[in-house]
Biotite code that builds the C-alpha atoms (Angstrom):
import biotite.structure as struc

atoms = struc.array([
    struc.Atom([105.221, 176.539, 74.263], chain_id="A", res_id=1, res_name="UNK", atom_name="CA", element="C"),
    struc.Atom([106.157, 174.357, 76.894], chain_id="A", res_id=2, res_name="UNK", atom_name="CA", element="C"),
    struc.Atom([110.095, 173.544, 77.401], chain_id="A", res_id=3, res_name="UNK", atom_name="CA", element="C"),
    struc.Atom([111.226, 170.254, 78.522], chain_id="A", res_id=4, res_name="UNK", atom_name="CA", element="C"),
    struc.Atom([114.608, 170.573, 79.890], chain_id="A", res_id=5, res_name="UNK", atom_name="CA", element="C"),
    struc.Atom([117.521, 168.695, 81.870], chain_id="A", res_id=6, res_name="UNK", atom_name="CA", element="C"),
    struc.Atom([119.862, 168.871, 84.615], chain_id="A", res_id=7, res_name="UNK", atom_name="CA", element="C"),
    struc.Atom([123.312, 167.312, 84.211], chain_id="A", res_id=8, res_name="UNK", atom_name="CA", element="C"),
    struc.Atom([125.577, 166.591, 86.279], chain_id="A", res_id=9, res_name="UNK", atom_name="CA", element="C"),
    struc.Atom([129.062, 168.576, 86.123], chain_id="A", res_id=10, res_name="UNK", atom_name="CA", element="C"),
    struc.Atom([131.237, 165.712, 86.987], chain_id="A", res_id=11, res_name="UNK", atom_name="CA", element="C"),
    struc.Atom([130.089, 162.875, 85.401], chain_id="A", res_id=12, res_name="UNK", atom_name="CA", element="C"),
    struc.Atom([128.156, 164.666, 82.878], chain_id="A", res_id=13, res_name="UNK", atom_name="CA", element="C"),
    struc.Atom([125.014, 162.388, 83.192], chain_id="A", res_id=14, res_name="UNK", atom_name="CA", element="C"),
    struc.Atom([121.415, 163.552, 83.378], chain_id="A", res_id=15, res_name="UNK", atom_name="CA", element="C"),
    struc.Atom([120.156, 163.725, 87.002], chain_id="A", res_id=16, res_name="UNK", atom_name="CA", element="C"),
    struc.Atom([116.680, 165.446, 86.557], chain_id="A", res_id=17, res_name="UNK", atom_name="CA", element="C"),
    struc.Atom([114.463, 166.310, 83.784], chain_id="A", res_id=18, res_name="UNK", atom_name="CA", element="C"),
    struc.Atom([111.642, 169.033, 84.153], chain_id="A", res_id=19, res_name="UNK", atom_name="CA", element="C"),
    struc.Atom([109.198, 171.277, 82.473], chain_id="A", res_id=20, res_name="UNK", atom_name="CA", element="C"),
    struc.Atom([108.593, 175.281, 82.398], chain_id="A", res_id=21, res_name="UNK", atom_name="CA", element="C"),
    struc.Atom([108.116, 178.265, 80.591], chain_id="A", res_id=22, res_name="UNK", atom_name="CA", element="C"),
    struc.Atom([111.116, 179.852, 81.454], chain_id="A", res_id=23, res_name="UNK", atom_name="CA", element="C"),
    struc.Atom([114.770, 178.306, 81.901], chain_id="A", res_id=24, res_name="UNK", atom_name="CA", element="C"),
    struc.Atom([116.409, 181.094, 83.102], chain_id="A", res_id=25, res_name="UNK", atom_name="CA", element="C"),
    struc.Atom([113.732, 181.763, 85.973], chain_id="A", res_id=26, res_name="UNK", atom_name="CA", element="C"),
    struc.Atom([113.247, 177.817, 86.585], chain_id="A", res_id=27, res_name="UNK", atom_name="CA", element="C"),
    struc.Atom([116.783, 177.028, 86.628], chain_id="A", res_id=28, res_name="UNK", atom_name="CA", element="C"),
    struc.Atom([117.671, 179.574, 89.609], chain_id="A", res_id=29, res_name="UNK", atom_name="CA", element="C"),
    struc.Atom([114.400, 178.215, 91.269], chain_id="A", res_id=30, res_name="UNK", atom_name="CA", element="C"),
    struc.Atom([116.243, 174.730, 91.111], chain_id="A", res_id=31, res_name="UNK", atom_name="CA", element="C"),
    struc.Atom([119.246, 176.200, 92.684], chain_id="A", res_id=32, res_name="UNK", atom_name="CA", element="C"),
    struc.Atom([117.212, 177.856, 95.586], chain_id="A", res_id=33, res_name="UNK", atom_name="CA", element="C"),
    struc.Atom([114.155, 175.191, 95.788], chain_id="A", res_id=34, res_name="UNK", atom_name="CA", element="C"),
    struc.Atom([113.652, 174.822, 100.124], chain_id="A", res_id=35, res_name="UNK", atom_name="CA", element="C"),
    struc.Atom([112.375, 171.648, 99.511], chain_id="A", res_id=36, res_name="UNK", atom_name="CA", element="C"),
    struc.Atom([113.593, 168.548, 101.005], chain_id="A", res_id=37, res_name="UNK", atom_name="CA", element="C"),
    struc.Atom([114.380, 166.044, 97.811], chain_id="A", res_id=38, res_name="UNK", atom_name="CA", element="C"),
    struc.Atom([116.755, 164.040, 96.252], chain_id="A", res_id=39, res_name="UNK", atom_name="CA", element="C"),
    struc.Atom([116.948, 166.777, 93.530], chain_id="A", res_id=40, res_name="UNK", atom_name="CA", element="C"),
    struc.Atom([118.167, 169.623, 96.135], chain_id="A", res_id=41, res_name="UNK", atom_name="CA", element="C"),
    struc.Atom([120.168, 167.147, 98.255], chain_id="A", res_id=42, res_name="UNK", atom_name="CA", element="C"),
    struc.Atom([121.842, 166.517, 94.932], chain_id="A", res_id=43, res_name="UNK", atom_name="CA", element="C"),
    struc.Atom([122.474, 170.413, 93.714], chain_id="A", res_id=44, res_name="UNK", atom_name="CA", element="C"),
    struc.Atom([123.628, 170.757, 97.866], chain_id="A", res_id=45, res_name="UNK", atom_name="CA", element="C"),
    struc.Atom([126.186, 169.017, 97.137], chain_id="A", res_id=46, res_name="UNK", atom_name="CA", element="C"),
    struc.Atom([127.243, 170.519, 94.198], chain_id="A", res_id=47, res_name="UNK", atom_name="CA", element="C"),
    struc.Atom([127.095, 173.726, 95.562], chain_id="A", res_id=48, res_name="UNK", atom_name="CA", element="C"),
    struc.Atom([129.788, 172.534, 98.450], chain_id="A", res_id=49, res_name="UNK", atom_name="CA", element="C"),
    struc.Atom([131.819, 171.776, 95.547], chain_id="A", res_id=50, res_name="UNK", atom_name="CA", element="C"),
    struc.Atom([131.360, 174.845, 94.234], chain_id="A", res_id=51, res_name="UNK", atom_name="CA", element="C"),
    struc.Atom([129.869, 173.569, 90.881], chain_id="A", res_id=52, res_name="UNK", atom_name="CA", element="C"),
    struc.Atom([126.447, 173.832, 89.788], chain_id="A", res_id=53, res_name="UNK", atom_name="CA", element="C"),
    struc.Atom([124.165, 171.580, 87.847], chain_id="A", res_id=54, res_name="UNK", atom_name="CA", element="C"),
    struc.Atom([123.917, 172.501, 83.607], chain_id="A", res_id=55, res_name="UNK", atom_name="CA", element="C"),
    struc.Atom([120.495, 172.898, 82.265], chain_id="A", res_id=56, res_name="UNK", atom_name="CA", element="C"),
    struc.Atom([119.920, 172.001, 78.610], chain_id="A", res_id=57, res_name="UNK", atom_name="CA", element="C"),
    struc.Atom([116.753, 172.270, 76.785], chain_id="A", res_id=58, res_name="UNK", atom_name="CA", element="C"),
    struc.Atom([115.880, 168.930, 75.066], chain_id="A", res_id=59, res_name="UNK", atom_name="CA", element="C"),
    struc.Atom([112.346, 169.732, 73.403], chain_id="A", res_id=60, res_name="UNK", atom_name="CA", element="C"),
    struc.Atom([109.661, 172.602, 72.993], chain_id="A", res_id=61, res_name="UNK", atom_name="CA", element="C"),
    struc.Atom([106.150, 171.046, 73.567], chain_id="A", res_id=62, res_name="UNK", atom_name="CA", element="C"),
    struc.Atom([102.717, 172.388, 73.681], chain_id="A", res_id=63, res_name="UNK", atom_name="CA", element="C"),
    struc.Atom([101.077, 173.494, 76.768], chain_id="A", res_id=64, res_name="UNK", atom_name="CA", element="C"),
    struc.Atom([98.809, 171.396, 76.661], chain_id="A", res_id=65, res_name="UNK", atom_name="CA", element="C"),
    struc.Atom([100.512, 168.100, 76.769], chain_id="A", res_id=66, res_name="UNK", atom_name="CA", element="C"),
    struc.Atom([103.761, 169.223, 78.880], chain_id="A", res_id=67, res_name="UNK", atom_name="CA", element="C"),
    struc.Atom([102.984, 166.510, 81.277], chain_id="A", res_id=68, res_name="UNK", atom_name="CA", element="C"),
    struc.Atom([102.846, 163.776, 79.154], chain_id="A", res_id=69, res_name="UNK", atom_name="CA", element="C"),
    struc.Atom([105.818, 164.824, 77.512], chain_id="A", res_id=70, res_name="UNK", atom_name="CA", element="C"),
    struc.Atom([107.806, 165.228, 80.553], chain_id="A", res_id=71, res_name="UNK", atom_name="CA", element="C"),
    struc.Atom([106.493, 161.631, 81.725], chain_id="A", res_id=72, res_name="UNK", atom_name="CA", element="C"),
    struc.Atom([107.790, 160.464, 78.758], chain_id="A", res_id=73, res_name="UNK", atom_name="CA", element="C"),
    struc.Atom([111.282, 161.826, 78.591], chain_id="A", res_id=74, res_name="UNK", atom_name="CA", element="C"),
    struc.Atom([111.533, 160.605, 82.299], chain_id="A", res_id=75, res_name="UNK", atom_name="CA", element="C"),
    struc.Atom([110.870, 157.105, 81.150], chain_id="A", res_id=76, res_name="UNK", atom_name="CA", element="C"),
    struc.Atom([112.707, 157.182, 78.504], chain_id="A", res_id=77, res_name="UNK", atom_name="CA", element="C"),
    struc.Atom([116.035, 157.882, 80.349], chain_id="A", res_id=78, res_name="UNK", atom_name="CA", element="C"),
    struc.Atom([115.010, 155.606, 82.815], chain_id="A", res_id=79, res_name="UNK", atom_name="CA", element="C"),
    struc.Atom([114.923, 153.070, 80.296], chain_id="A", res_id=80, res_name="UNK", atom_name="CA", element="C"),
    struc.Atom([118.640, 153.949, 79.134], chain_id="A", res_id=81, res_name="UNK", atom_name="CA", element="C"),
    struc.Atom([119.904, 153.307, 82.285], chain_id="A", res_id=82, res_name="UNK", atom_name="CA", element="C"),
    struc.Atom([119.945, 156.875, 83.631], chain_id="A", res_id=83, res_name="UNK", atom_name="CA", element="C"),
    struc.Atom([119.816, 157.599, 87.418], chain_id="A", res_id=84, res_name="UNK", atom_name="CA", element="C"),
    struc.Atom([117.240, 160.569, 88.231], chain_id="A", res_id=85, res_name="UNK", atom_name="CA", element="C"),
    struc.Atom([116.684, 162.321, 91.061], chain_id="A", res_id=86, res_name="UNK", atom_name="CA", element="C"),
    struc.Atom([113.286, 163.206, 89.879], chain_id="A", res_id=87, res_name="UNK", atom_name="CA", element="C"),
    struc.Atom([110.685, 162.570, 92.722], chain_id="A", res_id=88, res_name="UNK", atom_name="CA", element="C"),
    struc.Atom([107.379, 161.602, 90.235], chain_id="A", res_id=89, res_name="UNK", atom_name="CA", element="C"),
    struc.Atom([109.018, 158.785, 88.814], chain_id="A", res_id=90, res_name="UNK", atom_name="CA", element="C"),
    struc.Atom([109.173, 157.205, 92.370], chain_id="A", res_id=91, res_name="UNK", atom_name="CA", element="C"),
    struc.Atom([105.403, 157.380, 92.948], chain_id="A", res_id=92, res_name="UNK", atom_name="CA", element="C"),
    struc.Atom([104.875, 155.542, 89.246], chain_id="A", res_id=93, res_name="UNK", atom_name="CA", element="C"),
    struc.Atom([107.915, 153.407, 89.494], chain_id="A", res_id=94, res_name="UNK", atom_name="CA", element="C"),
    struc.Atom([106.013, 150.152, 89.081], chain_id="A", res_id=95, res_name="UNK", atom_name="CA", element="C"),
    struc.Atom([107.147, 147.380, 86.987], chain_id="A", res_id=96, res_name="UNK", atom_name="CA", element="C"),
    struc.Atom([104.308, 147.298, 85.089], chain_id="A", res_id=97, res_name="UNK", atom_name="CA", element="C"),
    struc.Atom([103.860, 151.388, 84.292], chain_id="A", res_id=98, res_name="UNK", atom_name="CA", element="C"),
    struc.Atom([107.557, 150.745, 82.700], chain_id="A", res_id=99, res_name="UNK", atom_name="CA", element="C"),
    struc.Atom([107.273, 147.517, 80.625], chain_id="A", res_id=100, res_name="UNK", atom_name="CA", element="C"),
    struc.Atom([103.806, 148.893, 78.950], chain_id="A", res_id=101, res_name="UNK", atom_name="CA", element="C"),
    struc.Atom([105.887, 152.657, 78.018], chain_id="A", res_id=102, res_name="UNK", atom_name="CA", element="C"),
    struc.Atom([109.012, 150.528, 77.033], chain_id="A", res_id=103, res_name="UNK", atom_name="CA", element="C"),
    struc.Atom([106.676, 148.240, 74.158], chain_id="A", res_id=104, res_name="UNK", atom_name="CA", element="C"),
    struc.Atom([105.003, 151.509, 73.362], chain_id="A", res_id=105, res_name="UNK", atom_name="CA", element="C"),
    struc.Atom([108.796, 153.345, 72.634], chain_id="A", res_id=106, res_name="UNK", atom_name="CA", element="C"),
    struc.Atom([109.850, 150.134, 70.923], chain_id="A", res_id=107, res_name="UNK", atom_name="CA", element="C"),
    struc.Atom([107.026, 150.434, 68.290], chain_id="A", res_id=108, res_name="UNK", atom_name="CA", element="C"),
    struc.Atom([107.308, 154.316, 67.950], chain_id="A", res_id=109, res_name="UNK", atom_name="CA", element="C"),
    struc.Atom([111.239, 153.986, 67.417], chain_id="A", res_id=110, res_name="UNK", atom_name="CA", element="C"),
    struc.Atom([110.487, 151.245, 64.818], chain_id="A", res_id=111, res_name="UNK", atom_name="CA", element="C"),
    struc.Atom([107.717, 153.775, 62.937], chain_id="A", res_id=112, res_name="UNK", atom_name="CA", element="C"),
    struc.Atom([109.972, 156.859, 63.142], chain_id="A", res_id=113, res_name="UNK", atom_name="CA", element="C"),
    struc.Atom([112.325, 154.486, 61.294], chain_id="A", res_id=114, res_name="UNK", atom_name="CA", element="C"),
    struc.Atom([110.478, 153.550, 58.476], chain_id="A", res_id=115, res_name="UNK", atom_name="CA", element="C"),
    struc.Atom([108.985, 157.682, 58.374], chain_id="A", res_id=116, res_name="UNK", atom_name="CA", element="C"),
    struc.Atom([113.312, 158.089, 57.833], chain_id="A", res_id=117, res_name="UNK", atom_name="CA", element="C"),
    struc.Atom([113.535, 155.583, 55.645], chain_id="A", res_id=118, res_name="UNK", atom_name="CA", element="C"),
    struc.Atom([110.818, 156.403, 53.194], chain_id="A", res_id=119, res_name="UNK", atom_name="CA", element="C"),
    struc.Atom([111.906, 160.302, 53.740], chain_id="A", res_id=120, res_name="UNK", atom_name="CA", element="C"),
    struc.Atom([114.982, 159.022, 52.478], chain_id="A", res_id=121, res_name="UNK", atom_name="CA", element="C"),
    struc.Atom([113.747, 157.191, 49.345], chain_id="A", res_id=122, res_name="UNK", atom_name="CA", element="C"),
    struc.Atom([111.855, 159.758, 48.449], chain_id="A", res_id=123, res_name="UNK", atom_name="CA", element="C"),
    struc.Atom([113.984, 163.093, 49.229], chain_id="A", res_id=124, res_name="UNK", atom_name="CA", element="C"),
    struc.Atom([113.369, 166.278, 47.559], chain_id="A", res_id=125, res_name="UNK", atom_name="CA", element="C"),
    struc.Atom([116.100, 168.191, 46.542], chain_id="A", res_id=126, res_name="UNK", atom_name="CA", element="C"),
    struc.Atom([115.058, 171.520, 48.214], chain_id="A", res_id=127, res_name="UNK", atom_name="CA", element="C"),
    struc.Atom([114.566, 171.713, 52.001], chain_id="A", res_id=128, res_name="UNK", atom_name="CA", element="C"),
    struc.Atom([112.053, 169.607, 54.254], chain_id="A", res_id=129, res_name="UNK", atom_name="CA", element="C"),
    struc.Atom([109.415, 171.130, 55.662], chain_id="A", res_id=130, res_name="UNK", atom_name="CA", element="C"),
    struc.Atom([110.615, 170.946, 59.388], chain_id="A", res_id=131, res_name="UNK", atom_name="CA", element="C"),
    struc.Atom([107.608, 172.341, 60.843], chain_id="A", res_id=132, res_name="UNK", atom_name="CA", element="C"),
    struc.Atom([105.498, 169.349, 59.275], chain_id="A", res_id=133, res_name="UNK", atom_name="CA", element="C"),
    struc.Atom([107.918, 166.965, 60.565], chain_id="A", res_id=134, res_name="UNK", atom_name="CA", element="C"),
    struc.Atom([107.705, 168.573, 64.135], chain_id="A", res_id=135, res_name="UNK", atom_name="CA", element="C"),
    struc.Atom([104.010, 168.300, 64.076], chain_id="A", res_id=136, res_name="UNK", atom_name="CA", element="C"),
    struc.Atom([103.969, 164.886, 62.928], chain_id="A", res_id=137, res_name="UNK", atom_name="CA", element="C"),
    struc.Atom([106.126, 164.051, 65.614], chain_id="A", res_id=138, res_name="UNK", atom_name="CA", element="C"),
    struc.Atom([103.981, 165.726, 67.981], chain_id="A", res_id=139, res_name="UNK", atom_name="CA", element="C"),
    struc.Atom([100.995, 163.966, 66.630], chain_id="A", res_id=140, res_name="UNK", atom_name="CA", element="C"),
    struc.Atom([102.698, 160.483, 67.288], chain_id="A", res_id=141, res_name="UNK", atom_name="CA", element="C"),
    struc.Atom([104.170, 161.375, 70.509], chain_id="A", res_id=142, res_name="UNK", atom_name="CA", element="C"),
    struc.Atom([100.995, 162.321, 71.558], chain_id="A", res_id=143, res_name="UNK", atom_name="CA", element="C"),
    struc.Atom([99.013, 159.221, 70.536], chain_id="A", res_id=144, res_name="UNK", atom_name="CA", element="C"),
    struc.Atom([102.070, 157.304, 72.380], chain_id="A", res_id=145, res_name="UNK", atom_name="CA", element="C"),
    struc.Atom([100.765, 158.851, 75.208], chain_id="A", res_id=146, res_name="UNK", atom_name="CA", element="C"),
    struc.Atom([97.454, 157.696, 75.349], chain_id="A", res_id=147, res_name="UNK", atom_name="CA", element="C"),
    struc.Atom([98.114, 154.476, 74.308], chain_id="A", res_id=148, res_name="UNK", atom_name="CA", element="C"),
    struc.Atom([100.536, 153.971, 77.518], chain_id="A", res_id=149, res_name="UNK", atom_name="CA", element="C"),
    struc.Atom([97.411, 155.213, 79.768], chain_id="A", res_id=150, res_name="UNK", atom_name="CA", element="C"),
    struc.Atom([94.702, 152.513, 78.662], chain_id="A", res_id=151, res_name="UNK", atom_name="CA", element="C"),
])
């Protein structure tokens, strides 16, 4: 499993970046010591002259397999909440178009995980949900959100 994760800011406490890896703990103190020249290490630079550092919180656990379509869409979907990244692939796709086509796809997949609550609701057992079902259905749609944003 794949773990999509975030960076947020210690002042403001808004989301700045959001990656992928396999492990936090080694990926976060590659974020603090990354060489490269970016907004994302210009940004922890100058936390690190005010002696804070960045917080890294794991938002989802996704399969290997689709961990950059997941991470796409976690990018765009702060984007479309008015979140400011630092995250460097979202400037080579930042094209009006790329983001009205995800933001009609996340419309109608917000609308269907609705109705999935709603009729979940209606017709709730009394013992526990199957969570694992749940997180594979979501998976399932997620995924076919995906390719339905590429064509």
């Amino acid at each position: 499993m794949i773990f999509v994760y975030t960076l947020i800011c210690p002042i403001d406490n808004a989301v700045k970046y959001i990656g992928i890896t396999t492990n936090p703990e080694v990926r976060f103190d590659g974020n603090l010591k990354d060489p490269c020249k970016n907004a994302k290490t210009k940004w922890i630079k100058l936390l690190k002259k005010k002696k804070l550092s960045p917080i890294m919180k794991i938002i989802d656990m996704v399969p290997e397999k689709d961990k950059f379509e997941f991470e796409h869409h976690y990018i765009s979907l702060y984007l479309k909440h008015g979140f400011s990244l630092v995250n460097t692939r979202i400037r080579k796709k930042n094209n009006e178009e790329y983001f009205n086509k995800i933001a009609k796809s996340e419309e109608q997949l917000f609308k269907e995980a609705r109705l999935n609550a709603q009729r979940l609701r209606r017709g709730a057992k009394k013992d526990k949900p199957d969570f694992q079902e749940e997180r594979r259905i979501r998976c399932r749609n997620a995924k076919n959100y995906l390719k339905s944003i590429k064509t």
